[in-house]
C-alpha positions in Angstrom: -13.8 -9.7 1.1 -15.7 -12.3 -0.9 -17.0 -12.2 -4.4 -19.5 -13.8 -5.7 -21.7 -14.0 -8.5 -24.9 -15.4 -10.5 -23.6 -16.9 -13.8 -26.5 -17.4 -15.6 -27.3 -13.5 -14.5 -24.2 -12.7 -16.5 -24.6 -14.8 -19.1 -28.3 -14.1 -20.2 -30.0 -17.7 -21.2 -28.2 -20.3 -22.1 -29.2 -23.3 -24.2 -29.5 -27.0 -22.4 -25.6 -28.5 -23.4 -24.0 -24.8 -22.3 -25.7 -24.7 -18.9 -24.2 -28.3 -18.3 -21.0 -26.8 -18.4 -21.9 -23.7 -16.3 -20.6 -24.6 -12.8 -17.5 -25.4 -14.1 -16.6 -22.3 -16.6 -18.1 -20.6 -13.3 -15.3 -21.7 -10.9 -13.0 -20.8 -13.6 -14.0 -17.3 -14.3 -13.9 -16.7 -10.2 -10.1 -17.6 -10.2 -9.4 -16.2 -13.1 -11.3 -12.8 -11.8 -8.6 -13.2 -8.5 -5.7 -13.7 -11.3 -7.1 -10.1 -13.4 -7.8 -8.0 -9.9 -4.7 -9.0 -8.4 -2.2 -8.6 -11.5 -3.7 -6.1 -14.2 -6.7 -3.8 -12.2 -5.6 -3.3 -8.6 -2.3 -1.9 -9.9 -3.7 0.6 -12.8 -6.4 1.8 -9.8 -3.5 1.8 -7.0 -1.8 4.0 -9.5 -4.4 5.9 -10.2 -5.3 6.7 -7.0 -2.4 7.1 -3.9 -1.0 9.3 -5.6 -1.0 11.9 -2.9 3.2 11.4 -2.0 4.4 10.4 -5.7 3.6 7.6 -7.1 2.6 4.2 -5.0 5.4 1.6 -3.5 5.4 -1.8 -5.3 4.3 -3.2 -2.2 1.1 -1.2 -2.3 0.2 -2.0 -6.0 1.6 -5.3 -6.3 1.1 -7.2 -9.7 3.9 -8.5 -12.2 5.8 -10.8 -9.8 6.3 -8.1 -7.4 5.1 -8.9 -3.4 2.8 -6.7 -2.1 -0.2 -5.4 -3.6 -3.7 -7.7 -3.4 -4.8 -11.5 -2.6 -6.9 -13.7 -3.6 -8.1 -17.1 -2.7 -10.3 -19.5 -4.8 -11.0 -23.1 -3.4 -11.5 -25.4 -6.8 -15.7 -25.8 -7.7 -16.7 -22.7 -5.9 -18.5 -19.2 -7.9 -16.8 -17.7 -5.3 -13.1 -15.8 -4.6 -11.7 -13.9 -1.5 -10.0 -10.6 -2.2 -8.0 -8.8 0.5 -5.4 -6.2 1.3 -3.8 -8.4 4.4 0.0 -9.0 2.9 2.2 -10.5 5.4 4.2 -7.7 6.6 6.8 -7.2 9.4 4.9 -5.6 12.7 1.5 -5.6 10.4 1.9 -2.8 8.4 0.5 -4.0 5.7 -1.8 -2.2 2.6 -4.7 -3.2 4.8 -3.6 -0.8 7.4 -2.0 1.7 6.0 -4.4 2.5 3.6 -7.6 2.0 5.9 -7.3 6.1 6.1 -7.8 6.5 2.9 -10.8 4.4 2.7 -12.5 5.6 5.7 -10.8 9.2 5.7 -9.0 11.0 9.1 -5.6 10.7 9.9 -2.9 8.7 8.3 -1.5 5.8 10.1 1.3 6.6 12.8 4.4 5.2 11.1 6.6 3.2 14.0 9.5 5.6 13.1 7.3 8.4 14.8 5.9 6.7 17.6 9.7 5.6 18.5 10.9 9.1 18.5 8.2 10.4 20.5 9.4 8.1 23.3 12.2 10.2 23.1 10.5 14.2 23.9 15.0 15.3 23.8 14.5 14.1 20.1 10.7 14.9 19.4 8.7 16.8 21.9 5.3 15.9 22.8 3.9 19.0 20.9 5.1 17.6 17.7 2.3 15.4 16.2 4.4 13.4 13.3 7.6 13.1 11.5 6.6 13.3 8.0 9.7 12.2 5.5 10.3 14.8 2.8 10.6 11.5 0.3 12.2 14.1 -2.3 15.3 15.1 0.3 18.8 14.2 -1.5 19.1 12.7 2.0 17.1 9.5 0.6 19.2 8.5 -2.1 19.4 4.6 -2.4 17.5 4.3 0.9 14.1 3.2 -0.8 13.3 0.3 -1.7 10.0 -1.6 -3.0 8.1 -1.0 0.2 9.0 2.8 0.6 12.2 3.7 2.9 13.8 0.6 3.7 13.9 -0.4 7.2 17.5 -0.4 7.7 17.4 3.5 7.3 15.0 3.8 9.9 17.2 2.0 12.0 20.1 3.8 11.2 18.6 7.0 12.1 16.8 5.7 15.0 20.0 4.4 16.5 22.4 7.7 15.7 19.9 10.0 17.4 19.4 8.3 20.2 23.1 7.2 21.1 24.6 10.9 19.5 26.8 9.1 17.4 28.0 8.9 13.5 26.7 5.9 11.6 28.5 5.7 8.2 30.5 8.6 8.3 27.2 10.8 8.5 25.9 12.7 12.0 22.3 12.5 12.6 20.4 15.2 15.0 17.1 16.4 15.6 16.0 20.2 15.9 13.1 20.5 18.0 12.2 24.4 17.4 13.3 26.6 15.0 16.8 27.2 14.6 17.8 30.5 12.3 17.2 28.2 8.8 16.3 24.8 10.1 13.2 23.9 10.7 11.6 21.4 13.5 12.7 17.9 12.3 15.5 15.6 11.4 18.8 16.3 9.6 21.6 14.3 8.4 24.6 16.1 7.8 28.8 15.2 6.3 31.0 18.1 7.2 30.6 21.4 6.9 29.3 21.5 3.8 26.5 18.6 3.3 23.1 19.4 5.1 19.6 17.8 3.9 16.0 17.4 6.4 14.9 13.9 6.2 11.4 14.6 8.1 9.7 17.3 8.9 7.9 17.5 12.8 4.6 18.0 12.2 2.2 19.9 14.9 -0.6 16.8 14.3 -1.3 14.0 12.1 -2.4 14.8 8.7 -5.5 13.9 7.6 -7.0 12.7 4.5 -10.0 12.4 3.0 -11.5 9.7 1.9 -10.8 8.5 -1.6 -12.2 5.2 -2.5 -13.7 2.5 -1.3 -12.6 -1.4 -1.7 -16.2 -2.7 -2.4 -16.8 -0.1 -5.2 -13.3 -0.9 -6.4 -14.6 -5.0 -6.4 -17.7 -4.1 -8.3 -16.5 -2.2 -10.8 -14.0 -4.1 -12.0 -14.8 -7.1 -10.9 -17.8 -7.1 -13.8 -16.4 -6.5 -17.4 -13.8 -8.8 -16.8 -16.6 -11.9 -16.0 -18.6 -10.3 -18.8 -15.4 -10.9 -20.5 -14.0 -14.6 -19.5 -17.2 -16.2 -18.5 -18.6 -17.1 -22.1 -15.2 -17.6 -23.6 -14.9 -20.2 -20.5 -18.1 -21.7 -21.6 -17.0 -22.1 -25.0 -13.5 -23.7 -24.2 -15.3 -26.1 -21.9 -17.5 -27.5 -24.6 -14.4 -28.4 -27.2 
């Protein structure tokens, strides 16, 4: 999504040696606007707002050296940078996508970890709608990483249930109706004695509503911090 602005708008009138240096304190402020949305308010709002399943992945809020999060692009000279949500991601689950629900509202995106067992209706009947992880399961521990379950563990389940074998000493299974105490879903178990649900099968998609709304996110903050740089730019550029 572009943004772009009217300096001298933001600036109010400017005597005839400051507007001289207006184009350039112009292009500066729009790359340094990229710089502030990508690293310091996409992050606080990201946190602020998915907060729905415990707090966001790196991936999704990005900023402080960490991959994921937002872009931006800013060609030299121009009033003008490109924002987006499009990180390069394996199979294009990127923010972009996976988010897009919570922009628009509806249901979530169909993770690749449910579509693959529903190929399987011996591991997840057809009546099942999702395979939702219970993210809190002791199940999970040290299989998340700064993306949200690492892909590995999705393989290694994936694997065990559909060959009916052990994968690191543990036995993976599914239950697909109720079972005296277990519920529909996907269990890992050691022994007799170790027994935790990893996701739970779902009768649909959830849905959710929608909850913000990337051009509203670009305007708000996008404005104080120009308010902010522009006339300090200005300044610099006349020393």
């Amino acid at each position: 999504m572009p943004i772009t602005f009217d300096a001298e708008e933001i600036t109010g009138k400017l005597d005839a040696i400051r507007l001289t240096q207006l184009p350039f304190a112009a292009s500066r402020a729009a790359n340094q606007l990229g710089w502030e949305l990508k690293n310091s308010a996409w992050p606080a709002f990201a946190r602020r707002a998915f907060t729905s399943s415990g707090p966001p992945v790196p991936f999704t809020t990005g900023g402080g050296g960490v991959t994921g999060g937002l872009l931006y692009k800013h060609n030299r000279g121009e009033t003008q940078v490109k924002i987006s949500l499009e990180q390069p991601a394996p199979k294009g689950q990127d923010p972009s996508r996976y988010l897009a629900p919570t922009q628009a509202g509806g249901q979530i995106y169909l993770t690749r970890f449910t579509r693959r067992l529903k190929r399987s209706p011996e591991i997840m009947p057809s009546n099942f709608g999702y395979a939702a992880p219970l993210l809190g399961s002791p199940g999970f521990a040290g299989q998340r990483g700064t993306k949200g379950i690492k892909s590995s563990f999705y393989r290694t389940v994936t694997e065990a249930l559909e060959s009916g074998s052990t994968r690191g000493g543990y036995r993976y299974f599914s239950v697909t109706k109720r079972n005296g105490r277990l519920k529909p879903g996907v269990y890992r178990a050691q022994g007799r004695s170790e027994l935790y649900m990893l996701f739970a099968f779902l009768d649909s998609v959830p849905t959710v509503p929608s909850i913000w709304n990337f051009e509203e996110f670009a305007e708000r903050e996008s404005l104080p911090i120009l308010e902010r740089i522009l006339p300090q730019f200005i300044e610099e550029a006349l020393k």
